[in-house]
N, C-alpha and C positions, 0 to 999 in steps of 0.2 A: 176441557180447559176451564179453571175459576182464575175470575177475575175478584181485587180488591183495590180499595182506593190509603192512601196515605198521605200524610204531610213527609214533606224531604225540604231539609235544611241544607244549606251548602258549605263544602268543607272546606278547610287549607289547605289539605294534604291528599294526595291523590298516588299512586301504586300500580304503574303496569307492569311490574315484572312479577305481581301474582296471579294476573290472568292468565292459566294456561293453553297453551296451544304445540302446533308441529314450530313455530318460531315465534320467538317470545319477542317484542322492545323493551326491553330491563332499564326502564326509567321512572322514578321520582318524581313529578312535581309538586312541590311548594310554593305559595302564597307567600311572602316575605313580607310579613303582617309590621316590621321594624323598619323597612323600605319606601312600602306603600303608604301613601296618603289618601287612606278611603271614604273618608268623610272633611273634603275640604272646608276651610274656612272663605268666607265671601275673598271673590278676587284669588283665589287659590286656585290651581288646576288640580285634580283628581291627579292620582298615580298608583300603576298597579305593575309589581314586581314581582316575578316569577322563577323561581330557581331549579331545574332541570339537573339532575347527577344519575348517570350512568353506575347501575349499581348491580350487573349481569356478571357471566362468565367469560371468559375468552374461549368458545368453543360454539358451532354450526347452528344448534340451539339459538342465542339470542342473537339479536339485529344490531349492527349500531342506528342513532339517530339519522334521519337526512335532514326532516322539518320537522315542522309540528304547526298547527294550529288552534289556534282559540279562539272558540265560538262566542266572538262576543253579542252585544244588540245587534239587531242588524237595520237598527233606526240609529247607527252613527255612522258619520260624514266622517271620510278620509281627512275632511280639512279642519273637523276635531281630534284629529289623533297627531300629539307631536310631543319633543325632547323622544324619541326612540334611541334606544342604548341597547348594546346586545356586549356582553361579557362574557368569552371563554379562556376558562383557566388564569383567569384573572387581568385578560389581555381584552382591553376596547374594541370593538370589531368596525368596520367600517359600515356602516348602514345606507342603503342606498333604497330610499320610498318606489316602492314600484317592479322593485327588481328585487334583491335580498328578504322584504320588506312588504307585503301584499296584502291587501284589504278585497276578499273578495262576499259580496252581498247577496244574499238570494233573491232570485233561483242560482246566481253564478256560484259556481262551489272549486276549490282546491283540484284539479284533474287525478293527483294519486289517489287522494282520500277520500273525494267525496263531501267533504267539508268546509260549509260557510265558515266564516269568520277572517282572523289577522291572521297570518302567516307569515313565520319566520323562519327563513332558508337557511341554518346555519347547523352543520354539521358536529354529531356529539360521538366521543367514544363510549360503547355498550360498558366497559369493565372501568371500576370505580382503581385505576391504580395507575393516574397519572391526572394533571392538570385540562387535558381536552375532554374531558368526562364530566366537569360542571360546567353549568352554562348559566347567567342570569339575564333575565328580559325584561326590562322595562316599558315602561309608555306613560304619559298623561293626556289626558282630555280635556280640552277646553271648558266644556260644560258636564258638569259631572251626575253620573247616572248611578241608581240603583245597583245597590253590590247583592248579588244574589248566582242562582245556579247556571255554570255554563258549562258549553260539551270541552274537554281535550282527544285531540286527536293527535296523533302520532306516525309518521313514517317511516319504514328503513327500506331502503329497495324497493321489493316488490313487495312489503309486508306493508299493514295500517292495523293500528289500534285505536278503536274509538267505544266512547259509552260509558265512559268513567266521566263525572262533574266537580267544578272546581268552583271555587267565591269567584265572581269578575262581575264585569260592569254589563245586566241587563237590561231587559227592558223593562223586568219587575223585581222590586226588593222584595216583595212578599212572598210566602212561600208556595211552592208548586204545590198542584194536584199531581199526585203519578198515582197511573194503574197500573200495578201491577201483577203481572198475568204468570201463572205456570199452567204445563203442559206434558202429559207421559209420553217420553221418548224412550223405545226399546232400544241400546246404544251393544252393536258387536264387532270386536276386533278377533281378527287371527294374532295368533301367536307362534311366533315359529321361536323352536326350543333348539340350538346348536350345543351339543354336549363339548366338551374337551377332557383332557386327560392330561396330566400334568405328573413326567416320571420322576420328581425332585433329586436327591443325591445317590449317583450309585456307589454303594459301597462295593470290592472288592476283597472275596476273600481267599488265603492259600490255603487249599489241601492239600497237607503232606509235604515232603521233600520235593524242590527242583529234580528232573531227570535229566541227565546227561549224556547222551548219544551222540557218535558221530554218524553221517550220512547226511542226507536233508530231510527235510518236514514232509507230512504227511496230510491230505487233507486240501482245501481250496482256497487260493492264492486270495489275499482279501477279503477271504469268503466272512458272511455275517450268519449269527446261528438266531432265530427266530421262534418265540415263545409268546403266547397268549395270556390276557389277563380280562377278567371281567368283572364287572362289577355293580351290580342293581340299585341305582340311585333315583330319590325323587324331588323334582325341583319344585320348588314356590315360585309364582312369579305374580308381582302386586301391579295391580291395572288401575291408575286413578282415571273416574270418568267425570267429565265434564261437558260446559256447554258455552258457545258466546252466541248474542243475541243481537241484530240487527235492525233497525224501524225501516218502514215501508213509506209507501207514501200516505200521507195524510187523507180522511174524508172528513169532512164537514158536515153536519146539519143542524140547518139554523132555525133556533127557536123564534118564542114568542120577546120583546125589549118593551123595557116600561123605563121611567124614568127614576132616576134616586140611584139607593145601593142596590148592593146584588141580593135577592130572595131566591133562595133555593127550593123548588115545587113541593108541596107536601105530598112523600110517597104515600099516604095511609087511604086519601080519596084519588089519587090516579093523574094529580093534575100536572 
């Protein structure tokens, strides 16, 4: 396993229906950077709007929405969070704080997904080909925090998507450290190959003249006459392999604190 360190910026636009899996949630989210008020003015509340479109298939494969959550600070008070607006298909929703409407804090986390943050109980179509397929979320904050990187997670049923990041209100504007880590995984599936045959038009053809006899038929009532065909074929079949990635629980060890900024130890003497 090598590890590396990067800077990660946070973005508008976030994509789960190109994470693949055995069930996809084919959702969108967007930052409505023409909505949102992310850098208020004195006496302004913050606001941060969020646009959600169902952009799957209609087939076993993809999920529709049930919720979602976003991981906002989790150094905000429920009783900085207000104006909540939830819009499907262009229809106001009714929002009810506590119930539709959840702020859960860690260590308390979402029961399907597993994720801190606000959650919003409101139901989305998988398939971009009607009006229940967009969704927009609103919120403002009383006191306005740091726009920087947070988790979105996602639920349909019994499926969760999570580990995609979006701009929202952190507990730091400045940008992350992430490690990250790869690892060789030998990855094997069966393949089971079901041939068919396909006899398309049968054409009929006459030899010779009609015979005309009188008497009856000869031969078996109904009877069917049965002939053989073979054929040596060889199939392709394309296998895309993938991976999705989970976090564990955190371990801590804690250094030396001095006062001032942050100095990073010089590796070259050891300290």
């Amino acid at each position: 396993m090598t590890v590396g360190l990067a800077q990660a910026s946070c973005v508008n636009r976030i994509d789960y229906s190109q994470i693949p899996g055995e069930r996809i949630i084919p959702f969108v989210v967007e930052l409505d950077t023409s909505l949102s008020v992310l850098f208020p003015a004195p006496g302004q509340n913050q606001r941060f709007c969020y646009r959600l479109t169902g952009v799957g298939q209609d087939n076993p494969t993809f999920v529709d929405l049930s919720h979602w959550v976003l991981g906002i600070c989790p150094n905000i008070r429920l009783d900085q969070i207000t104006n909540v607006t939830v819009t499907i298909g262009g229809v106001e929703q009714t929002v009810i704080i506590g119930e539709n409407v959840e702020l859960f804090v860690p260590p308390n986390t979402d029961p399907p997904t597993g994720c801190s943050g606000l959650k919003f109980d409101f139901e989305l179509n998988k398939v971009l080909d009607g009006e229940d397929s967009v969704g927009l979320f609103c919120f403002e904050l009383t006191s306005p925090f740091p726009v920087g990187v947070v988790n979105v997670c996602l639920n349909g049923g019994t499926e969760t998507a999570s580990g995609l990041f979006i701009c929202g209100p952190a507990c730091s504007g400045s940008e992350e450290c992430v490690a990250t880590a790869s690892q060789l995984v030998n990855v094997c599936v069966p393949i089971t190959v079901t041939p068919w045959a396909d006899t398309g038009t049968v054409t009929t053809t006459c030899c010779g003249e009609p015979v005309v006899n009188s008497g009856t038929c000869e031969g078996e009532i109904n009877g069917t006459c049965t002939f053989t065909v073979s054929q040596l074929i060889c199939v392709e079949v394309p296998v895309t392999f993938g991976a999705n990635a989970a976090p564990g629980a955190t371990f801590v060890q804690c250094q030396s604190t001095s006062a001032g900024s942050c100095v990073c130890p010089d590796e070259t003497n050891g300290d």
